[in-house]
N, CA, C and O of each residue as an XYZ file, in Angstrom:
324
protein
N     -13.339     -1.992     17.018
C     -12.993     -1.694     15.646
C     -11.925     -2.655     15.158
O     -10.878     -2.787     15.791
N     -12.188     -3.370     13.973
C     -11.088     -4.478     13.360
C      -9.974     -3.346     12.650
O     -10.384     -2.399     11.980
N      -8.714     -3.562     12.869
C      -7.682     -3.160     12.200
C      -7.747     -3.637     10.601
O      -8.064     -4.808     10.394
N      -7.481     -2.838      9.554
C      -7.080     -3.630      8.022
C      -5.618     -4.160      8.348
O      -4.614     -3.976      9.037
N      -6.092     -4.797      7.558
C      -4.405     -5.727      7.183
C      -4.542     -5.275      5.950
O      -5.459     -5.160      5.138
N      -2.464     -4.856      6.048
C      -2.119     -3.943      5.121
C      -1.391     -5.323      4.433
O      -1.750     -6.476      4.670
N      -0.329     -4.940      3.564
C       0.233     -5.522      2.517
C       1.202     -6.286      3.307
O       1.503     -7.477      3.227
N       1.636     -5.354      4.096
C       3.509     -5.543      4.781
C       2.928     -6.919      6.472
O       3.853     -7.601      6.914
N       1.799     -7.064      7.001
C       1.370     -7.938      7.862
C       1.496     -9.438      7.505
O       1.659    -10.382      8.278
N       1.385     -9.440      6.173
C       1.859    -10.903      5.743
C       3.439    -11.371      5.627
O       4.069    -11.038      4.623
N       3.818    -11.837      6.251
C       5.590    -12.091      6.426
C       5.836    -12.727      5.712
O       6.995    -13.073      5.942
N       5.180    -13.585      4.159
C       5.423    -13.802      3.246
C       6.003    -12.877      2.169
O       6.989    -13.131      1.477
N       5.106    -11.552      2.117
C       5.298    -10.242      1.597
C       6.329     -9.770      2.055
O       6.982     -9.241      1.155
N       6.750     -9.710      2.921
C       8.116     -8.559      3.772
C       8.970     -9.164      3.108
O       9.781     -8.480      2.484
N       9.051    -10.672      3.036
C      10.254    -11.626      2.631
C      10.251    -11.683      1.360
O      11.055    -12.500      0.912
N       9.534    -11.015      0.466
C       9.434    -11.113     -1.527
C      10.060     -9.610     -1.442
O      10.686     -9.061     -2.348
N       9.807     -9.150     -0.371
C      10.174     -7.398     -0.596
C      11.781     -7.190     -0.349
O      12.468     -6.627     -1.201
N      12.269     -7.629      0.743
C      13.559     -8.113      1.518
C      14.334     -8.529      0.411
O      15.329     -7.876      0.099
N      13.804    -10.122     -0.584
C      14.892    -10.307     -1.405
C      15.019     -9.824     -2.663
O      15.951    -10.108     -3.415
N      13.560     -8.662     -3.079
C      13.766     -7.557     -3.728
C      14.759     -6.709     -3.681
O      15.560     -6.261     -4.501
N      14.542     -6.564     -2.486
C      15.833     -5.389     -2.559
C      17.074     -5.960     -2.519
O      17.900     -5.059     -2.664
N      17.853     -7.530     -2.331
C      19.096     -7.916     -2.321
C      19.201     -8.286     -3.547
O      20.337     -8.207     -4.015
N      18.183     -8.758     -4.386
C      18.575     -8.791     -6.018
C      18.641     -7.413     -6.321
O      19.585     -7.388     -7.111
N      18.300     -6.418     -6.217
C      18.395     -5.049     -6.923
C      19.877     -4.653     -6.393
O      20.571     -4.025     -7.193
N      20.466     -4.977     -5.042
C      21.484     -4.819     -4.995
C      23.256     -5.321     -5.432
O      24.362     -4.793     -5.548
N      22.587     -6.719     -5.562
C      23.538     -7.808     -6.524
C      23.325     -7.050     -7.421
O      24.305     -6.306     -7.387
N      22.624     -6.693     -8.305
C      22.391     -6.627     -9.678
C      23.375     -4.958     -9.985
O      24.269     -4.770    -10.811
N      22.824     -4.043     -9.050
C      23.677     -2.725     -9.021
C      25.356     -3.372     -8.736
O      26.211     -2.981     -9.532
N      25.680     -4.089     -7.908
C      27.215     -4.074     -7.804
C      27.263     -4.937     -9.210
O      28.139     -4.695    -10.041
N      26.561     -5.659     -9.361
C      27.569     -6.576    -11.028
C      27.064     -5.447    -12.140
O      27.508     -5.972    -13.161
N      26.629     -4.631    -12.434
C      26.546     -3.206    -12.803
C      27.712     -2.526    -12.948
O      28.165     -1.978    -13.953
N      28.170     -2.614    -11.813
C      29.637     -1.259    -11.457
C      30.930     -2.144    -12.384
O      31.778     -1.418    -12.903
N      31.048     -3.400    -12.549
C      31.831     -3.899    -13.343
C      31.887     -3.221    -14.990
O      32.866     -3.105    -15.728
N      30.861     -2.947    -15.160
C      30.296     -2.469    -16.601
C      30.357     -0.884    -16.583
O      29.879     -0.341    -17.579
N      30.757     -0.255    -15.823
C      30.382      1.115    -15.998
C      32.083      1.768    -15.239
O      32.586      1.237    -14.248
N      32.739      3.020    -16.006
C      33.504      3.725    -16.110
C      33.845      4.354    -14.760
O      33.947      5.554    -15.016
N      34.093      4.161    -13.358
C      33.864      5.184    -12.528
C      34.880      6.496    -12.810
O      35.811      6.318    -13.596
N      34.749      7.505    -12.324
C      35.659      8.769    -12.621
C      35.852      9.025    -10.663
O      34.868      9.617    -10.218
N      36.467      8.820    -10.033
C      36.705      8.990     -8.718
C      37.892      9.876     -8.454
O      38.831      9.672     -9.225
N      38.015     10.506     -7.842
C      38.679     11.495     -7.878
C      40.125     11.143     -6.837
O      41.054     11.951     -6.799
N      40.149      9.966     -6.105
C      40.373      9.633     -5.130
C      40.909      7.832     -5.674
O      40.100      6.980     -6.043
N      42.369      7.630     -5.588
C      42.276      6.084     -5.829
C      41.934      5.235     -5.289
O      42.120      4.083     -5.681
N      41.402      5.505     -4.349
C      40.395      4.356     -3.571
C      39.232      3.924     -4.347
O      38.727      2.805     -4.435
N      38.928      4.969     -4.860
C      37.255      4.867     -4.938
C      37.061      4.227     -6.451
O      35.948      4.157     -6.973
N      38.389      3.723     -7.158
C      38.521      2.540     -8.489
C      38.799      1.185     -7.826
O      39.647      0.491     -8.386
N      38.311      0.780     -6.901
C      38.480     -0.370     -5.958
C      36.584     -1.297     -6.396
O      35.410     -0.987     -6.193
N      36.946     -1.889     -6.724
C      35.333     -3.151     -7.123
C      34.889     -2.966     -5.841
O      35.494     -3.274     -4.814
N      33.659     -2.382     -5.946
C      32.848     -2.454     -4.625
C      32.477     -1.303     -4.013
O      31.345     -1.014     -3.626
N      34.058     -0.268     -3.892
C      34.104      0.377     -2.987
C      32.849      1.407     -2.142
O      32.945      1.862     -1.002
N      31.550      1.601     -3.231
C      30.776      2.226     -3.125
C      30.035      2.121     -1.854
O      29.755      2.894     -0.938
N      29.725      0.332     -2.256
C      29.070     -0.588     -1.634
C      29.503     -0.840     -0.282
O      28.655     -1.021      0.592
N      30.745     -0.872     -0.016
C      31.485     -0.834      1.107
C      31.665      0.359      1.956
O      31.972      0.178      3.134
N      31.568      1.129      1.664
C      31.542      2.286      2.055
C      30.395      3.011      2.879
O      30.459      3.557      3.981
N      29.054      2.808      1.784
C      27.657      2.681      2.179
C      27.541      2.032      3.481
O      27.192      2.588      4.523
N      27.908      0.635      3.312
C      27.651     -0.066      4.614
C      28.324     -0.128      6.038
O      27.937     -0.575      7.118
N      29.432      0.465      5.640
C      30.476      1.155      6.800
C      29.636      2.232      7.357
O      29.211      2.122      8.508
N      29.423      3.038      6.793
C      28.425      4.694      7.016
C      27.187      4.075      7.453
O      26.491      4.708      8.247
N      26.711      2.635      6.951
C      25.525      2.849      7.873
C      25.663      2.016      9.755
O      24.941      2.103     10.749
N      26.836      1.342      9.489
C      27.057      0.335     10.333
C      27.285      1.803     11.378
O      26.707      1.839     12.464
N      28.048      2.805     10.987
C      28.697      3.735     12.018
C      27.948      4.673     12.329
O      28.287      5.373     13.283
N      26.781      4.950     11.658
C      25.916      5.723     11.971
C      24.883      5.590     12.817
O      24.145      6.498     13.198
N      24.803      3.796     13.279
C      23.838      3.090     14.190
C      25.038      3.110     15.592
O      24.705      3.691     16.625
N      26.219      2.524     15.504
C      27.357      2.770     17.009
C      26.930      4.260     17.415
O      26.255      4.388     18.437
N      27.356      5.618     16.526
C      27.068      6.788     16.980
C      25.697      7.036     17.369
O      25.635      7.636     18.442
N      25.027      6.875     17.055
C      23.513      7.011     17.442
C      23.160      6.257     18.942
O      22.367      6.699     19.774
N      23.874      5.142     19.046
C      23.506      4.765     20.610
C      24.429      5.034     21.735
O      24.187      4.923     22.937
N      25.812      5.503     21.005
C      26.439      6.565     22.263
C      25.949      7.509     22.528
O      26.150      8.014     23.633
N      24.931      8.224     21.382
C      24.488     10.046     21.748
C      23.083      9.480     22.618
O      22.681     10.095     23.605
N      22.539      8.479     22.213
C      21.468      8.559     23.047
C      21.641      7.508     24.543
O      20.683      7.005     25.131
N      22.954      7.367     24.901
C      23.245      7.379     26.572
C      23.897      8.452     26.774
O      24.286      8.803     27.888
N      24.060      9.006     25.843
C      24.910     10.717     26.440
C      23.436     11.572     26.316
O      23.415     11.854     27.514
N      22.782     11.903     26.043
C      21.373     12.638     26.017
C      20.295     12.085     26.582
O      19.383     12.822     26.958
N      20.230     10.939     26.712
C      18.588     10.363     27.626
C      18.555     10.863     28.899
O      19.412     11.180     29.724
N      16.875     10.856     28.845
C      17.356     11.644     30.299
C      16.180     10.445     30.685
O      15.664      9.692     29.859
N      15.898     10.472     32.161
C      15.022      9.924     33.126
C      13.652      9.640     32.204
O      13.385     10.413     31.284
N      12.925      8.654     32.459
C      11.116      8.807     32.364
C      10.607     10.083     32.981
O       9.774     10.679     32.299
N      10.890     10.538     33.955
C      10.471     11.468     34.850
C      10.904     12.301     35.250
O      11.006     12.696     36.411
N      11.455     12.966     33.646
C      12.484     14.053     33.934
C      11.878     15.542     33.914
O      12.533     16.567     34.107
N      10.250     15.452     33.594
C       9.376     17.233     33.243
C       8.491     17.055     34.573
O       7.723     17.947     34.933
N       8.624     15.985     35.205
C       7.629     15.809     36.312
C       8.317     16.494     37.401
O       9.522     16.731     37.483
N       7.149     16.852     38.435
C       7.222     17.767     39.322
C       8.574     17.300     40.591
O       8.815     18.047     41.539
């Protein structure tokens, strides 16, 4: 049976999609220049801070994720007899 080739198999496509999403993201931070924030917190009237923040939370959410999974993995052959 031949597999379809989907949209995302052409690595031309991944790479129009990829700098899709970094212009949509330039475009949201030169955005935040133009728009009022109400932050409750004086940090959070800092240029960027959103953006920075986001990427902190995701950077720390990938470290935590591979300490829990050497603290929880168990064996290949850990239900076997």
């Amino acid at each position: 049976m031949k597999k379809e080739l989907t949209i995302f198999d052409n690595p031309k496509n991944v790479r129009r999609l990829q700098m899709g999403f970094f212009v949509a993201l330039v475009l949201v931070l030169i955005a935040e220049a133009f728009v009022d924030m109400h932050g409750q917190f004086s940090v959070e009237h800092f240029y960027g801070f959103y953006a920075v923040y986001g990427f902190l939370s995701y950077v720390s959410l990938i470290f935590i994720s591979k300490l829990l999974r050497k603290l929880l993995m168990r064996k290949e052959d850990y239900y076997d007899d």
